[in-house]
N, C-alpha and C positions, 0 to 999 in steps of 0.2 A: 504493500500500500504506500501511495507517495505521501510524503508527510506534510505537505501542502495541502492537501486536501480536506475540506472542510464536512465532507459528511461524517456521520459517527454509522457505526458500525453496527452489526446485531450485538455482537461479541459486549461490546463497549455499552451499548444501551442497556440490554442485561445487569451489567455489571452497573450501571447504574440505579438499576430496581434494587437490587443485592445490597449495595451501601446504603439506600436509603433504608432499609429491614435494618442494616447494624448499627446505625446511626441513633434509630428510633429505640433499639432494644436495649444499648448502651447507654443510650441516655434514661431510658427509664431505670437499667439497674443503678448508674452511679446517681442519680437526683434521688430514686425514689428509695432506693434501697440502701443503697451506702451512706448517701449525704446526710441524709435526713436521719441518720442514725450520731456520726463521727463526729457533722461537722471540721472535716478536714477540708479547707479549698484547694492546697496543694495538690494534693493525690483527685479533686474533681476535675482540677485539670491536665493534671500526670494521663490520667485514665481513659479520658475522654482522644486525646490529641494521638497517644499512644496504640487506641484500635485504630481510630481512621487512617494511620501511619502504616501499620500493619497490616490490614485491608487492600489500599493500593500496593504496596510492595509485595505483597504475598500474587496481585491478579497479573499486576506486569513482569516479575520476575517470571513465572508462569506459562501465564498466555503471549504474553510476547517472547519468550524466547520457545513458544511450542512451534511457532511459524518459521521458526530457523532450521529449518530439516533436520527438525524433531528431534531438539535438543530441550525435551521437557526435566528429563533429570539432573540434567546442567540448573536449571532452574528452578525447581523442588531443592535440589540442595542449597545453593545458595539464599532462596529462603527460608529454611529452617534453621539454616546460620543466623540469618538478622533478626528471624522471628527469637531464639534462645539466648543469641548475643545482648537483645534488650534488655534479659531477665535482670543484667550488671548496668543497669542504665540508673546509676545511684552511687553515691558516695557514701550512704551509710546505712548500716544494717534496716531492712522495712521491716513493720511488724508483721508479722504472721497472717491478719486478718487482710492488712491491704496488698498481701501478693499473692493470695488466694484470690483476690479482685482483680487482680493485674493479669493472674493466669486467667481466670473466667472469661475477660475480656478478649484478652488476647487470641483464646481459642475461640470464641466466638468470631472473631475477625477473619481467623485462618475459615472457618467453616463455611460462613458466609462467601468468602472469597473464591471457593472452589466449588463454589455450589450451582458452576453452571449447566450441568445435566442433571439437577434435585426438581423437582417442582415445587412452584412457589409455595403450594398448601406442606410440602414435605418439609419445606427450609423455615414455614412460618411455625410449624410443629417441633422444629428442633429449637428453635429460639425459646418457645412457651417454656418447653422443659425443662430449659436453664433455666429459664427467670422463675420458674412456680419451684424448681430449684430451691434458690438461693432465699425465695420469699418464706419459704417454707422452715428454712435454717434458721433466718433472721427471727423471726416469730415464735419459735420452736424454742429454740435456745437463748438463753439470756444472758445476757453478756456483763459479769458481774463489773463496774467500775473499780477502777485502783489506780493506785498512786504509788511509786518509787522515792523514797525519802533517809535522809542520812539525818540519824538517830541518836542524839548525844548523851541519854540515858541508857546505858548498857546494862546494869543492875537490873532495870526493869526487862529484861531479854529471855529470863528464863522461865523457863515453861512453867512454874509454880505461882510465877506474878503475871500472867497472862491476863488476868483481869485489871489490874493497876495498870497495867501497857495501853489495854484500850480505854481505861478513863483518863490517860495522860494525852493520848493523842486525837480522842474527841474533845477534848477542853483547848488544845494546840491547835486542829486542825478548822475545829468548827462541823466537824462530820460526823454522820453516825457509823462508825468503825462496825466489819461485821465480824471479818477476822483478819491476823495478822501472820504474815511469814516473814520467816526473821530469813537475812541471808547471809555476808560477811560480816564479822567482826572486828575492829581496830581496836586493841588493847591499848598501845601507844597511843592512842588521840582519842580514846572511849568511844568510839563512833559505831555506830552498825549500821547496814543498809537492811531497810523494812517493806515488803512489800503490803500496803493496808487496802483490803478491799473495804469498801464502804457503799454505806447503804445513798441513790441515785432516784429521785423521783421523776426524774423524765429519763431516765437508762440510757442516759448516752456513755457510748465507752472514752476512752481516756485520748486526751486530745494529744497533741501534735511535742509539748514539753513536758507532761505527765509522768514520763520513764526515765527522765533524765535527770541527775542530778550532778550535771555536769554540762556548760554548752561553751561550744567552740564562740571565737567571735564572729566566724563565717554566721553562725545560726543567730549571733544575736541582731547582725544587722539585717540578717530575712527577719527576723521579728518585727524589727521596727520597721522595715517595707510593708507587711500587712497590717 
């Protein structure tokens, strides 16, 4: 095909029904499902920009190099490299919850992407099953709130004052403590790190500085940017 050429293609129209299905499904899981849970903005726009990125690279690595006298495997690899290579597209550890999100996404993008001999009732029934998925998890399971904290009463640490620990640190914290895990100990500086789950009346899980109890100055000037 000459690249001048201004009509669009079956292939390519297709393929534009198909992004608008992962567009619409993506975004109901990160606004409806994720966001509206997290309240992360970072990761709504990590998540969002990262399918549709995934989406076209997965269809043109693909489809266009299937017209090269059928060099589809040259191109299946290649993108299963960019699509795995992203999983490192981070400078610091993600939590658990938002790279299960990152994965869901992601496959959702490859699926959609390749879904050009599915029928559209076949591709709109594999999307449902993700989302009634994940709606079904969120719902299902509840996501106790906590907080990662360095502890300068170590005395109160041991398992016989368990009760004095969590009326020090609801009076400290302003929370209703449900339970606590202790983790490290500093004998030289009396310090422990505590993990406190606590009781949440709107169940959101633990935001974006919650885990930390350390930040680079890289994070604190993203802080002051949002």
């Amino acid at each position: 095909m000459n690249m001048f050429d201004l009509t669009l293609s079956t292939e390519f129209f297709h393929m534009l029904v198909r992004l608008f299905i992962c567009i619409v499904v993506n975004l109901l899981v990160i606004d409806r499902l994720y966001y509206k849970k997290s309240r992360r903005r970072e990761f709504y726009f990590t998540f969002m920009l990262i399918s549709i990125a995934i989406f076209l690279l997965v269809f043109f690595m693909i489809f266009v190099l299937e017209d090269m006298k059928g060099k589809t495997g040259i191109g299946i690899g290649i993108g299963l490299f960019g699509i795995f290579s992203i999983m490192r597209y981070r400078t610091d550890s993600m939590p658990v919850r938002e790279m299960t999100y990152l994965f869901v996404l992601i496959a959702l993008s490859v699926v959609n992407a390749l879904a050009e001999n599915v029928s559209l009732l076949e591709l709109l029934l594999t999307n449902i099953i993700v989302v009634a998925a994940i709606w079904l998890c969120e719902t299902r399971l509840k996501i106790r709130p906590c907080k990662m904290i360095q502890y300068d009463r170590i005395e109160l640490v041991k398992p016989d004052r368990r009760d004095e620990l969590k009326a020090d640190l609801e009076e400290r914290l302003g929370l209703k403590v449900k339970s606590v895990e202790v983790g490290g100990i500093d004998m030289l500086r009396d310090m422990a790190i505590l993990k406190v789950y606590y009781e949440d009346e709107k169940m959101r899980v633990s935001n974006s500085v919650d885990g930390k109890v350390k930040l680079k100055f890289t994070e604190l000037t993203e802080n002051e940017a949002n």
